[in-house]
C-alpha positions as a printed Julia matrix, in Angstrom:
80×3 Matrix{Float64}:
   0.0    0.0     0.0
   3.01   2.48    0.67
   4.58   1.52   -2.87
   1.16   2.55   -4.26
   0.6    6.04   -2.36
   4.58   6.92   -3.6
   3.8    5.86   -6.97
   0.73   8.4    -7.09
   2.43  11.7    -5.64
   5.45  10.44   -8.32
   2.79  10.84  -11.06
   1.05  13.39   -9.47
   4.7   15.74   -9.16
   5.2   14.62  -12.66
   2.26  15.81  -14.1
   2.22  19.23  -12.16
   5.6   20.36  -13.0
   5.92  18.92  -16.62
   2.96  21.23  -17.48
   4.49  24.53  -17.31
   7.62  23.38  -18.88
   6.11  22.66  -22.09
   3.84  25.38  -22.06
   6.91  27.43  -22.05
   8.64  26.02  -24.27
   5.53  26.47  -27.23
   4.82  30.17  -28.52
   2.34  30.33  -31.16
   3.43  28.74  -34.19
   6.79  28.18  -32.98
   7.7   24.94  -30.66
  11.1   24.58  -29.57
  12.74  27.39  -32.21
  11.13  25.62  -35.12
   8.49  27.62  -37.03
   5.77  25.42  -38.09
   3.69  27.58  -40.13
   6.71  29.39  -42.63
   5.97  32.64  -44.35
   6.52  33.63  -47.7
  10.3   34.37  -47.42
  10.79  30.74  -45.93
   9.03  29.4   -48.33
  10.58  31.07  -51.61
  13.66  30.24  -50.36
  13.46  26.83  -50.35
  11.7   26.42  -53.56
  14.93  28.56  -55.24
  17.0   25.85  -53.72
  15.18  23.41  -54.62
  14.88  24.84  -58.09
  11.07  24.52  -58.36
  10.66  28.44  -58.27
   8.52  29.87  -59.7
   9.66  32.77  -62.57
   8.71  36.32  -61.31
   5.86  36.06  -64.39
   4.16  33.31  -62.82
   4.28  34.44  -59.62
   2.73  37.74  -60.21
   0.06  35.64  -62.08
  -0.68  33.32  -59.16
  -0.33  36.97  -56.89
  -3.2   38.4   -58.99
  -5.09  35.35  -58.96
  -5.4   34.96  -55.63
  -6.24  38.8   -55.03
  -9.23  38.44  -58.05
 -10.36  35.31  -56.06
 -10.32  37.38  -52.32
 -11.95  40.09  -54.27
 -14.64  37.76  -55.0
 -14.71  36.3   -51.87
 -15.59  39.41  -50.3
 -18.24  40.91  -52.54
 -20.11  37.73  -52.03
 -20.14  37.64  -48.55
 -21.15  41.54  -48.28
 -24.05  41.13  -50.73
 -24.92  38.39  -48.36
């Protein structure tokens, strides 16, 4: 009965301090130092080293499709 009680304030300490600890150690989108949501620089970078870019035509295209589709977006939801 004694091994049992220790066992459960072991878990119990455990569990209590662990908590904070991680809490800390998460900030937004960042755990540990690592971003886990990249922005646009990240991600442009990596597709130039990968050499998947795309050229500064396309991505001005892709730019002013996604603005036309926002555009959109938002006149539908305000005549709504």
């Amino acid at each position: 009965m004694i091994g049992y009680r220790r066992l459960c304030s072991v878990i119990l300490i455990a569990l209590t301090t662990a908590g904070p600890a991680m809490a800390q150690s998460r900030n937004g989108n960042v755990w540990h130092g690592v971003a886990h949501q990249p922005n646009n620089s990240v991600v442009r970078g990596d597709e130039k080293a990968r050499g998947i870019a795309a050229s500064p035509q396309e991505q001005t295209g892709q730019e002013e499709d996604i603005l036309d589709r926002l555009a959109r977006e938002m006149l539908e939801r305000s005549s709504r």
